[in-house]
N, C-alpha and C positions, 0 to 999 in steps of 0.2 A: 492682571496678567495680560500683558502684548498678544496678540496671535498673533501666532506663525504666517512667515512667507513661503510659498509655494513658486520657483519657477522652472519650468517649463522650456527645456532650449529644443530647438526643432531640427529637422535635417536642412531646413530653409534657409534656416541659420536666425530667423524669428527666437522672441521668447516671448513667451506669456506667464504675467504674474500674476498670484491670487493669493490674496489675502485668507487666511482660512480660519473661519468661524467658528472656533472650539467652543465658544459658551453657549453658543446655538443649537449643536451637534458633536458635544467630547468621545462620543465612542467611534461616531464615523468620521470624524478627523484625527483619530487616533490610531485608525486601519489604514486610514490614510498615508499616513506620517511612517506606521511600521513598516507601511507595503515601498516604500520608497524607499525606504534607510537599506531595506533590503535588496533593492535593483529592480526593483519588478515594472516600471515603470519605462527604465534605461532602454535604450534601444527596440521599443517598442514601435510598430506600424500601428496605427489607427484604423481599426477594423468598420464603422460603420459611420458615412456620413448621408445623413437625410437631408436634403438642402432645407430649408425652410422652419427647418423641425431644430435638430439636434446634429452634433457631433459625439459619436458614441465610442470612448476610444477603445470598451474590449466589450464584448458580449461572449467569452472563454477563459472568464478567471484571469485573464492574461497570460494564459497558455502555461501556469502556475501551479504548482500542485499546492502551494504554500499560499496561495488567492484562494482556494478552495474551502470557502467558508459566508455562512451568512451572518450577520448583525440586525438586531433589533431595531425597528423601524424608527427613525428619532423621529420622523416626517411628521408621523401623528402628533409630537410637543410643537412643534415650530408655528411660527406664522409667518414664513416666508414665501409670498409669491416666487412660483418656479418664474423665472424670463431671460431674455438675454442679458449678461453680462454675469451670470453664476458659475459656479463647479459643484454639479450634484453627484448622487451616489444613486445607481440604477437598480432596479431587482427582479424578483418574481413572483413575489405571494404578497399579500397585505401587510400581512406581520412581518416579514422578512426581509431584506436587501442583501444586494449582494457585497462581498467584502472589501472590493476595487473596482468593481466595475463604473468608473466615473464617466459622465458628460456635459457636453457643454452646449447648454440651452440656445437657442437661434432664433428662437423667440420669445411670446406672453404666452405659458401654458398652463393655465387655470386647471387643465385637465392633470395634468402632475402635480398641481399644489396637494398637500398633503399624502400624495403616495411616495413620494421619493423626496430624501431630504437634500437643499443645500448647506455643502460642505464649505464654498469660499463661495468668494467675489470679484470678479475680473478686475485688476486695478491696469494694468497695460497688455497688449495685444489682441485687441477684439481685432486689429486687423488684419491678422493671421488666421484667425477663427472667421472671421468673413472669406476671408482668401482659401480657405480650405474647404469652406462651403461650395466654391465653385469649381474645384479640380473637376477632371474627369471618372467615373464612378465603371463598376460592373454590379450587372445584379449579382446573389447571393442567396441561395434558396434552402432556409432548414425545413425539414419535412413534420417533423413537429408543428412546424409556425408556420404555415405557407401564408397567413395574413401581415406578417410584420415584413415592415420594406427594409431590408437591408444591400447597401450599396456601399461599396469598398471600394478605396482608391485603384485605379488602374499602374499610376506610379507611386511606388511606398508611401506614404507620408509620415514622417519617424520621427516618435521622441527619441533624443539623442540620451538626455537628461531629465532627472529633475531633481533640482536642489533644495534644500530646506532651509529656511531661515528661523531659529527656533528663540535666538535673543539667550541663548541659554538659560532657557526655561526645560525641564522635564516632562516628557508629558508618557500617560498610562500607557501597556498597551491594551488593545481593543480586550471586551469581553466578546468573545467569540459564540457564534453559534455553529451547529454543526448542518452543512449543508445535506439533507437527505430529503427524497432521491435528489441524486445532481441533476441539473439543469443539462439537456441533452449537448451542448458545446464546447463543456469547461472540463477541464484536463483529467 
């Protein structure tokens, strides 16, 4: 089986491609692949950039009623170093992640290996993803989380698209879990 291409066209007019890791992680690159075919990706602003850390493109389901769901942690099967040049799936409890909430690593994070799984592999655009590291930011304060930095572009920075490359292969969709309680951001 080929894995799937992922790309990524920006408002920049950048793309960034990623290979996506199905035999690593088939269910979170299967939420993946659904949440995309369904637009949910399309015309998205990127909500959180940490410089040094991550690029976090939604901490709100993607403002989705149909993102509004968790998946079983693949993280704990892998043995993928989280670091720069990946596409993971982000979350909130051990056991759980969330359905789309993707990002993209900015460095070596030993401290996210085994809590969040990568989904791909950056094959073109880390310099886009560098380049978005240094936009200009505003804080962002949820009152729940007053310890987590969340910093949002000042000017949009927007997926325009993302397109699939599937090889005409089939792929499941996710086995869903049900998000309860929601996480205090998401739609």
């Amino acid at each position: 089986m080929k894995n799937p291409i992922a790309t990524f066209t920006m408002s920049s007019g950048a793309k960034i491609v990623c290979e996506l890791l199905y035999s690593d992680a088939p269910n979170t690159v299967s939420s993946f692949l659904s949440l995309a075919a369904l637009g949910c990706y399309d015309n998205y602003n990127i909500q959180r950039i940490v410089p040094g850390s991550w690029i976090d493109v939604s901490y709100s389901a993607l403002g989705r009623k149909e993102a509004c769901y968790f998946l079983k942690n693949e993280a704990h099967d892998q043995n993928i170093p989280i670091k720069k040049g990946l596409l993971c799936m982000g979350g909130y409890h051990e056991d759980d992640i969330a359905g789309g909430e993707i990002f993209f690593p900015l460095r070596d994070c030993p401290d996210l290996t085994g809590r969040y799984p990568a989904l791909g592999r950056v094959l073109s655009g880390m310099e886009e993803l560098e380049r978005l590291e240094k936009v200009e930011t505003y804080p962002v304060v949820i009152p729940s989380m007053p310890s987590v930095k969340i910093n949002t572009p000042v000017k949009a920075e927007t997926i325009l698209t993302v397109t699939i490359d599937t090889f005409g292969q089939n792929f499941p969709e996710p086995i869903k879990k049900k998000a309860e309680p929601l996480p205090e951001k998401w739609a």
